[in-house]
ZASE-997751 format. One record per atom (N, C-alpha, C): residue in three letters; x, y, z; atom name. Coordinates in pm, 1 decimal, always signed. Example, Ala and Ser with C-alpha at 12.3 -4.5 7.8 and 13.67 -1.06 7.14 Angstrom:
BEGIN
   type         c1         c2         c3   atom
    ALA    +1319.0     -569.0     +780.0      N
    ALA    +1230.0     -450.0     +780.0     CA
    ALA    +1320.0     -330.0     +780.0      C
    SER    +1285.0     -225.0     +708.0      N
    SER    +1367.0     -106.0     +714.0     CA
    SER    +1290.0       +3.0     +787.0      C
This chain:
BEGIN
   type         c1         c2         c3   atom
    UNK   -19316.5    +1045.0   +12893.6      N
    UNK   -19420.3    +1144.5   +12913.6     CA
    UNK   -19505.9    +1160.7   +12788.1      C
    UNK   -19426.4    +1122.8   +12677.5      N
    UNK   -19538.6    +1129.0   +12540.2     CA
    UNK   -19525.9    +1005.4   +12469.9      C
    UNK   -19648.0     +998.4   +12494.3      N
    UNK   -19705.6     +815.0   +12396.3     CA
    UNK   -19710.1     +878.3   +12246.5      C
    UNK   -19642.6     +758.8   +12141.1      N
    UNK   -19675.1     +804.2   +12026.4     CA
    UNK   -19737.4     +681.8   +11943.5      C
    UNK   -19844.5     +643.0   +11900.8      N
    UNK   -19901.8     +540.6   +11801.5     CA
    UNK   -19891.7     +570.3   +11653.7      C
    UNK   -19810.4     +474.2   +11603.8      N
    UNK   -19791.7     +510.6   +11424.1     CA
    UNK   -19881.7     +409.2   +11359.1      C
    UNK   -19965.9     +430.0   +11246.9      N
    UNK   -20091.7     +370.5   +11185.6     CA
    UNK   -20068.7     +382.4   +11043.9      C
    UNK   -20139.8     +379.8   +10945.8      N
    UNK   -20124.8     +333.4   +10800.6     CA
    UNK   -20032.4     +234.2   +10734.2      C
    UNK   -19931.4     +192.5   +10817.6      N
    UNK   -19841.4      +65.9   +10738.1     CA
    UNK   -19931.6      -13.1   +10666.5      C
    UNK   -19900.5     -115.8   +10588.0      N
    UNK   -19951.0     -192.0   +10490.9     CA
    UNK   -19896.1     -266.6   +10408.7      C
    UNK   -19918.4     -332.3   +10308.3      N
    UNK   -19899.2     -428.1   +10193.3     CA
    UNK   -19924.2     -332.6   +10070.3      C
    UNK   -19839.0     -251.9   +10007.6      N
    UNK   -19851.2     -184.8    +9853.5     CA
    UNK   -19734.9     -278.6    +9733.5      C
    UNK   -19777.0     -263.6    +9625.9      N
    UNK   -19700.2     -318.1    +9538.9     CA
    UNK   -19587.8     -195.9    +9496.0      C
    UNK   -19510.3     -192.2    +9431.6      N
    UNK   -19402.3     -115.1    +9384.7     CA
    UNK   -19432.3      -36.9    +9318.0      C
    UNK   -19363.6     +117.0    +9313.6      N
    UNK   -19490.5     +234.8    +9286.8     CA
    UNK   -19562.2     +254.7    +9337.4      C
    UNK   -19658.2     +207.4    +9425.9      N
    UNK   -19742.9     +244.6    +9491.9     CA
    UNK   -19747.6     +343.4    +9605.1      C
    UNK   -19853.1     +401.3    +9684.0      N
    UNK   -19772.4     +521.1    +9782.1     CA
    UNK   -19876.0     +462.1    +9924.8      C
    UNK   -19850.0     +500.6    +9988.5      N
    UNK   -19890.4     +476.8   +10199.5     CA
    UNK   -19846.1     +588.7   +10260.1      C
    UNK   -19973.4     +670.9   +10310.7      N
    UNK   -19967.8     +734.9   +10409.8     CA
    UNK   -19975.2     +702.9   +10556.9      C
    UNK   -19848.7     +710.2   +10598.0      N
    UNK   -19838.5     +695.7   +10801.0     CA
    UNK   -19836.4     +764.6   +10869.1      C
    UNK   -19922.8     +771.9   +11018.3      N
    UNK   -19992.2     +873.3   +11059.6     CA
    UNK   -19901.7     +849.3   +11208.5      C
    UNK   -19895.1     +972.2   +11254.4      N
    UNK   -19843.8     +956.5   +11387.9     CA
    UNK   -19845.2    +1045.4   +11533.8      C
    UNK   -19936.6     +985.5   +11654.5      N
    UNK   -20095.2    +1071.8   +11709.5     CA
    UNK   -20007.5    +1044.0   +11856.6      C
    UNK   -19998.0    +1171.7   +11899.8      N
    UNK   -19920.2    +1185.4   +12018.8     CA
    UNK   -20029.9    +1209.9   +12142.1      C
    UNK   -20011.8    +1143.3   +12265.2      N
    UNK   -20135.9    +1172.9   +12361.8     CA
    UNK   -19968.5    +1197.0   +12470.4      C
    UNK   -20049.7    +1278.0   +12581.6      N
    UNK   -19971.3    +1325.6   +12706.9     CA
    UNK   -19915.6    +1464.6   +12684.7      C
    UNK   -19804.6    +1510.4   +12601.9      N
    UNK   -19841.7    +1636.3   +12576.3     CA
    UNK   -19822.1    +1712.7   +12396.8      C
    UNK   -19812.6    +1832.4   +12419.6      N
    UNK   -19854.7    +1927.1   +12262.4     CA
    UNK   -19722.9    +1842.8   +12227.0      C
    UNK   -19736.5    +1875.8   +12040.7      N
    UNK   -19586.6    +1842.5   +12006.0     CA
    UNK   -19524.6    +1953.4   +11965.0      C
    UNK   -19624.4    +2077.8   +11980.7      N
    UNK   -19579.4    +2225.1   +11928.6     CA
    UNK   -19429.7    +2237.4   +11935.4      C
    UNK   -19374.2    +2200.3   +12027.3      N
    UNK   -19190.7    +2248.3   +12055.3     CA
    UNK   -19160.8    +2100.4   +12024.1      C
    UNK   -19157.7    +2047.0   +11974.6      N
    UNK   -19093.1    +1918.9   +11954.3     CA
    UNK   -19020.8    +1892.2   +11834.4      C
    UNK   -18892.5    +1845.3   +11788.4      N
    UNK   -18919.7    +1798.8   +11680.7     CA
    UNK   -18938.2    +1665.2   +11620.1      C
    UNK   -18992.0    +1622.1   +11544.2      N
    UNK   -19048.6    +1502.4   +11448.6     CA
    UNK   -19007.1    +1481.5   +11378.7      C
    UNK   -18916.8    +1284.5   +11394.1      N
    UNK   -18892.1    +1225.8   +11328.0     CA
    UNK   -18955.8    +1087.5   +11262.8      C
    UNK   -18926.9    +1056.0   +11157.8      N
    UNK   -18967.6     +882.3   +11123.4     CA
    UNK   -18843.3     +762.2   +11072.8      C
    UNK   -18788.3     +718.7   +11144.9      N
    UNK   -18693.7     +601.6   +11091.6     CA
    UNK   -18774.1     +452.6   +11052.7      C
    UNK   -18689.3     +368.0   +11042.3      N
    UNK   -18671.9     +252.8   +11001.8     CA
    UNK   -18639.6     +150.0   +10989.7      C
    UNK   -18668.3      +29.7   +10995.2      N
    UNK   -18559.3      -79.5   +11030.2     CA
    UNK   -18615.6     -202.6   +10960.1      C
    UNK   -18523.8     -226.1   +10844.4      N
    UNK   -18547.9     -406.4   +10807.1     CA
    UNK   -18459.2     -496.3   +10867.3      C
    UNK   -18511.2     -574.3   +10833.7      N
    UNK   -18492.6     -737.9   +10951.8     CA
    UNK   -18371.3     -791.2   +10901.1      C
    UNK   -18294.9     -715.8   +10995.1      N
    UNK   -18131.3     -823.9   +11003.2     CA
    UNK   -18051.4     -680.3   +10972.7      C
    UNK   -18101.9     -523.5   +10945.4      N
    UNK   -18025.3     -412.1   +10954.2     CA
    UNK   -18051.2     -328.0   +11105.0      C
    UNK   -17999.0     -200.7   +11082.4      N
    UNK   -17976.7     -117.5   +11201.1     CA
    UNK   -18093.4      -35.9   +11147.7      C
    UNK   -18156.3      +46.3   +11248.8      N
    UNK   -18300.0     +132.4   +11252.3     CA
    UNK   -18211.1     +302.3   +11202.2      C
    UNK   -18241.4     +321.0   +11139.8      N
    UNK   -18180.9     +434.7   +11009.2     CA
    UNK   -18315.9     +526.3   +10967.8      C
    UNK   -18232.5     +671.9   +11007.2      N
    UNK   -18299.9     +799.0   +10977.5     CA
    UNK   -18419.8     +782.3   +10842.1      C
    UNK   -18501.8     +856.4   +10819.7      N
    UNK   -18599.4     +870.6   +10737.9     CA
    UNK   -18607.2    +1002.5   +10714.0      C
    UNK   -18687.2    +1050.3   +10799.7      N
    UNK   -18719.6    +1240.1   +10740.1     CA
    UNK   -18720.2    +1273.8   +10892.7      C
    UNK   -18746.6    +1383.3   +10885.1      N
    UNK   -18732.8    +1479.4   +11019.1     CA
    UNK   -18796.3    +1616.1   +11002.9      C
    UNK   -18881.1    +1666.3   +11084.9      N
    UNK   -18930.1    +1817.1   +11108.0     CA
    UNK   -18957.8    +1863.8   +11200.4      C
    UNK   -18879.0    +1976.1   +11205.3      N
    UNK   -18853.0    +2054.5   +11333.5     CA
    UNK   -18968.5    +2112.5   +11389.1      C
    UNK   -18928.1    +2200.5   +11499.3      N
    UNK   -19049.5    +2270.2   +11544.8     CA
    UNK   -19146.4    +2368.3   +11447.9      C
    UNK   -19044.1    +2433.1   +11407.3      N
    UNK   -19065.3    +2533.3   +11311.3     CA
    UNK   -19100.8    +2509.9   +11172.8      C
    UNK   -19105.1    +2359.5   +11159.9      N
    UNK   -19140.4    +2351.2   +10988.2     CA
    UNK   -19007.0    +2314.0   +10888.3      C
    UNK   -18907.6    +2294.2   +10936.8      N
    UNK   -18829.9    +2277.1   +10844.0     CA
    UNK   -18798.6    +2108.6   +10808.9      C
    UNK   -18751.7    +2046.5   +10725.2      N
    UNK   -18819.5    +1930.3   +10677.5     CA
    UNK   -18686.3    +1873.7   +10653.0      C
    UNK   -18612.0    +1746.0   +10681.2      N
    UNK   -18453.3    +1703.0   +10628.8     CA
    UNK   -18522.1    +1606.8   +10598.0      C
    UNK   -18461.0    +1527.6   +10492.0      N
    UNK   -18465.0    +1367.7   +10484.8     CA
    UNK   -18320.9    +1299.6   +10405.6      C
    UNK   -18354.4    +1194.0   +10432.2      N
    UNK   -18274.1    +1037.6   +10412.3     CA
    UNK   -18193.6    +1075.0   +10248.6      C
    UNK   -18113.2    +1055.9   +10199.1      N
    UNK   -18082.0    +1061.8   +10059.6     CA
    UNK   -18164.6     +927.5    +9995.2      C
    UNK   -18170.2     +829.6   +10043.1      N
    UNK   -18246.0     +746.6   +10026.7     CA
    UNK   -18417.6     +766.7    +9952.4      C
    UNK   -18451.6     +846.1   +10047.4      N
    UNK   -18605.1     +898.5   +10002.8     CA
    UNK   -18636.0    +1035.9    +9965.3      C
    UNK   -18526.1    +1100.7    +9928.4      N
    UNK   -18554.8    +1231.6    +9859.9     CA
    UNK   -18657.3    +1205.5    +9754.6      C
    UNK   -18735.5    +1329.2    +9707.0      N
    UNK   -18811.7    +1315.3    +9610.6     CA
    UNK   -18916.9    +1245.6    +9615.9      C
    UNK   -18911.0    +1158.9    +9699.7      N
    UNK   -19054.6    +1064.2    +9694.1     CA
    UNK   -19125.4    +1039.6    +9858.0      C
    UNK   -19071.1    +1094.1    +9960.1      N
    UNK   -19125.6    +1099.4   +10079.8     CA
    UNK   -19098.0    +1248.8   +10108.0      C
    UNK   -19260.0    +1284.8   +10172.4      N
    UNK   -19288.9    +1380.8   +10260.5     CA
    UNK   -19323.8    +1404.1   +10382.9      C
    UNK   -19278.9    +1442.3   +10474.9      N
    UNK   -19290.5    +1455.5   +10577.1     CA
    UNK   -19354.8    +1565.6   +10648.4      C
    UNK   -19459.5    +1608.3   +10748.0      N
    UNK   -19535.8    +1681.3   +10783.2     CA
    UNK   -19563.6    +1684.9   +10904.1      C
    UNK   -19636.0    +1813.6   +10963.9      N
    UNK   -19694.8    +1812.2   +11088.4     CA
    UNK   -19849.6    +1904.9   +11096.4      C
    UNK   -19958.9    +1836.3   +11175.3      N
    UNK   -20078.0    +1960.5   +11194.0     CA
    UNK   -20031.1    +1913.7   +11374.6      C
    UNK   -20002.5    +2028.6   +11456.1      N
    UNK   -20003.5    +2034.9   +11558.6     CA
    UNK   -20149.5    +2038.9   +11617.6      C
    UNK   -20206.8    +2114.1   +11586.2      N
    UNK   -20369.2    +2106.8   +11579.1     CA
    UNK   -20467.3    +1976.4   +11633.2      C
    UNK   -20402.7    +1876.3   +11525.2      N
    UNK   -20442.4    +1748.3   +11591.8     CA
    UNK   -20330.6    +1645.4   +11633.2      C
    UNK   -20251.2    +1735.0   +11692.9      N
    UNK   -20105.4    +1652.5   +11792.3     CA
    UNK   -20052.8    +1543.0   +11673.5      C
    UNK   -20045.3    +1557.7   +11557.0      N
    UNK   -20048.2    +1491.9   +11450.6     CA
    UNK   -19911.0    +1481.3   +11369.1      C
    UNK   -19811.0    +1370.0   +11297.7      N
    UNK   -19725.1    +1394.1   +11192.2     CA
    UNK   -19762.6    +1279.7   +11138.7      C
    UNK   -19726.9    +1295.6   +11013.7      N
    UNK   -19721.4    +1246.1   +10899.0     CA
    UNK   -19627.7    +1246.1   +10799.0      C
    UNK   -19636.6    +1067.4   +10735.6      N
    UNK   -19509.6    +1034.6   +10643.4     CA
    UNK   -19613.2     +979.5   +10508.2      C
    UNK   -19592.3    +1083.8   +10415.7      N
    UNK   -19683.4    +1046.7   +10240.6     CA
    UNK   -19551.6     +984.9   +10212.9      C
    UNK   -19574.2     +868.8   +10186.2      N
    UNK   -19461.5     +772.5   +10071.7     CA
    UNK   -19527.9     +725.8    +9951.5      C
    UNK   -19457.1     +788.8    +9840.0      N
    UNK   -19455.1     +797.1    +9702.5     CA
    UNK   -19341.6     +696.2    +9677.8      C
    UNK   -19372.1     +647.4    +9511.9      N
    UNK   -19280.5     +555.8    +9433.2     CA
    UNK   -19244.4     +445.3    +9558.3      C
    UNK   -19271.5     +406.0    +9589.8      N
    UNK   -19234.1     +290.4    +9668.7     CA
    UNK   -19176.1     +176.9    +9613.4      C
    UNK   -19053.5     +137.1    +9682.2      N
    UNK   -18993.6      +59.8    +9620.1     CA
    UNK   -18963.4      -33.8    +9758.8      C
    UNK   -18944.2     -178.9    +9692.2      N
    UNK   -18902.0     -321.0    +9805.9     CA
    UNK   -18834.0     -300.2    +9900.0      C
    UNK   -18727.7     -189.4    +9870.5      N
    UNK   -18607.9     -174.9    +9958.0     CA
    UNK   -18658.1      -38.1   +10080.5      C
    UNK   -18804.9       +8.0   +10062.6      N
    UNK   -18801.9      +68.4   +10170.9     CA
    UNK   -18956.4      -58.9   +10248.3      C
    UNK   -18910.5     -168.1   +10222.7      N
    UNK   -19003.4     -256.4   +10326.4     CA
    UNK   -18937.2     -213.3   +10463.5      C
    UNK   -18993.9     -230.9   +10573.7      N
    UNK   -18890.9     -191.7   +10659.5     CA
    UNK   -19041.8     -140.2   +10797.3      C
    UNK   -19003.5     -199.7   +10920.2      N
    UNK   -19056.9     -126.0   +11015.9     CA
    UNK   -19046.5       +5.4   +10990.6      C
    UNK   -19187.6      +89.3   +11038.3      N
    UNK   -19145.4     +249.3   +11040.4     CA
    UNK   -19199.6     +342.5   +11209.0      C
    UNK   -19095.9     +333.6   +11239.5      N
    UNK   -19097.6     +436.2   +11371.1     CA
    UNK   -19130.6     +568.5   +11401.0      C
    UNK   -19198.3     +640.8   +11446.7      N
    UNK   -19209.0     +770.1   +11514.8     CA
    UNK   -19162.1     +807.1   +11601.0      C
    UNK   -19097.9     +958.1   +11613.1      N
    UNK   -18986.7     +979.7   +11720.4     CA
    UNK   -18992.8    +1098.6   +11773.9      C
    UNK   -18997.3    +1167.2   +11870.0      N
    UNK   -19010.3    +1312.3   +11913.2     CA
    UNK   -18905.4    +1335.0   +11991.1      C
    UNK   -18858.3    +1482.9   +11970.0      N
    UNK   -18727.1    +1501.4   +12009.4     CA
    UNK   -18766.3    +1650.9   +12100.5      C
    UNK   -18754.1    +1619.1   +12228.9      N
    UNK   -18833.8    +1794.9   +12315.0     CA
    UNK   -18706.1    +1864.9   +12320.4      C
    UNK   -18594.6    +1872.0   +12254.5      N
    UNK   -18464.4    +1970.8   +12229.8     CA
    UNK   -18438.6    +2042.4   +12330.9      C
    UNK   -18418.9    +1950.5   +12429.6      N
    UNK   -18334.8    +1966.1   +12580.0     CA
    UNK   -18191.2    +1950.4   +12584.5      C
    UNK   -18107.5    +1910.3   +12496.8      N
    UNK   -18000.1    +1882.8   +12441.7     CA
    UNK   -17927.1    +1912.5   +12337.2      C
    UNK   -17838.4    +1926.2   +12295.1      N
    UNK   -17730.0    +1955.4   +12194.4     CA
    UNK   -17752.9    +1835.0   +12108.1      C
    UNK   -17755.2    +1841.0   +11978.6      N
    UNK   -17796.3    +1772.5   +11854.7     CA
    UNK   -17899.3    +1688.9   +11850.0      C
    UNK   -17932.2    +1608.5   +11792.5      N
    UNK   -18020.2    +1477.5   +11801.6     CA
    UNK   -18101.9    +1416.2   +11924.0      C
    UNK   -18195.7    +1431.5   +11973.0      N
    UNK   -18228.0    +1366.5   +12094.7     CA
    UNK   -18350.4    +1299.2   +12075.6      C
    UNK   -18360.9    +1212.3   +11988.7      N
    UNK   -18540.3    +1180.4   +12005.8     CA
    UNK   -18571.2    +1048.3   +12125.7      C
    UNK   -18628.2    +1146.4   +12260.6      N
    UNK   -18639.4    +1053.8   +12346.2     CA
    UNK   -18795.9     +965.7   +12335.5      C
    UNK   -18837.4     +957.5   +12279.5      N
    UNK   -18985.3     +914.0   +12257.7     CA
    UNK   -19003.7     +834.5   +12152.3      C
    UNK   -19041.8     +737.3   +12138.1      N
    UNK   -19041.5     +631.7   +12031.4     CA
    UNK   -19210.0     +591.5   +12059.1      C
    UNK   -19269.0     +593.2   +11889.0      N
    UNK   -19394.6     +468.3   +11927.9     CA
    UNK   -19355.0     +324.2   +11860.9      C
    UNK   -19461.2     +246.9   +11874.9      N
    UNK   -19449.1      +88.4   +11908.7     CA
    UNK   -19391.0      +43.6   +11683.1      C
    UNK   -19451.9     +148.4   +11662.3      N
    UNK   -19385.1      +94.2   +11479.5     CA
    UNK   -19509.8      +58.0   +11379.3      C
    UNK   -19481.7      +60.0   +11231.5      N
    UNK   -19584.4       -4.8   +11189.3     CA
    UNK   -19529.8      -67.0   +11072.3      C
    UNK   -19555.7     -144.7   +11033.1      N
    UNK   -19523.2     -251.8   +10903.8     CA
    UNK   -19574.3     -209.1   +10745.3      C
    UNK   -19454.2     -169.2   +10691.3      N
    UNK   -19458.9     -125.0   +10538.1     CA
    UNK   -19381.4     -255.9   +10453.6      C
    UNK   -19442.0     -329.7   +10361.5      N
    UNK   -19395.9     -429.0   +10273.7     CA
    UNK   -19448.2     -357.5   +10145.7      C
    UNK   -19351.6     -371.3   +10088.8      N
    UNK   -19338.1     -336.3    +9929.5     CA
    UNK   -19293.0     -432.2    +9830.1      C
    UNK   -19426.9     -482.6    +9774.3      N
    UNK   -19391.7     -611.8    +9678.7     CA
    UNK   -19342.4     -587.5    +9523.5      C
    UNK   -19280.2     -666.4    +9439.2      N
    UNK   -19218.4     -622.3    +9323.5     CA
    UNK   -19308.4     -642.9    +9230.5      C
C-alpha cells in the first residue's frame, strides 16, 4: 500500500558525507515508523537508524555519531545525512516503514535501494 523510492546514493571518497532521501507515495507516513538498513555483497541486510512516529531516533552502534536520521512528514519525506564515511559502510541502503500493527519490529514496506560506495 506504500511505495517508497530512496535517492542520493553515490560514489564519495572516505570522510566524505551523502545525503539519502526517502519519498513515500500511497499514504501519510505520519503514524509510521522509519527505518534505513543495509546490505553489502556477500552479508545479511542489517539495521541502520530508525525513527519513530513521534521523533525518537535509535541507531546501529556501527554509525553512532556520524549518521542522522530524520523525518519532514510534510513532504511524506525521511532522511539519512551520512557523515565521516568510511569503506565499510559501502553497502546497498534501504528504506523501510513500519505502520505498528504489531508487537515489536514490523517494517512491512521496503523501497527498491540505492548504492553508497565509499572509496579509501
Amino acid at each position: 500500500q506504500v511505495q517508497l523510492v530512496e535517492s542520493g546514493g553515490g560514489l564519495v571518497q572516505a570522510g566524505g558525507s551523502l545525503r539519502l532521501s526517502c519519498t513515500a507515495s500511497g499514504r501519510t507516513l505520519r503514524t509510521h515508523d522509519m527505518g534505513w538498513f543495509r546490505q553489502a555483497p556477500g552479508k545479511e541486510r542489517e539495521f541502520v537508524a530508525g525513527i519513530t512516529w513521534s521523533g525518537d531516533t535509535h541507531y546501529a552502534d556501527s554509525v553512532k555519531g556520524r549518521f542522522t536520521i530524520s523525518r519532514d512528514d510534510a513532504k511524506n519525506t525521511a532522511y539519512l545525512q551520512m557523515n565521516n564515511l568510511k569503506p565499510e559502510d559501502t553497502a546497498v541502503y534501504y528504506c523501510a516503514a513500519d505502520p505498528r500493527v504489531s508487537s515489536g519490529p514490523g517494517f512491512d514496506y521496503w523501497g527498491q535501494g540505492t548504492q553508497v560506495t565509499v572509496s579509501s
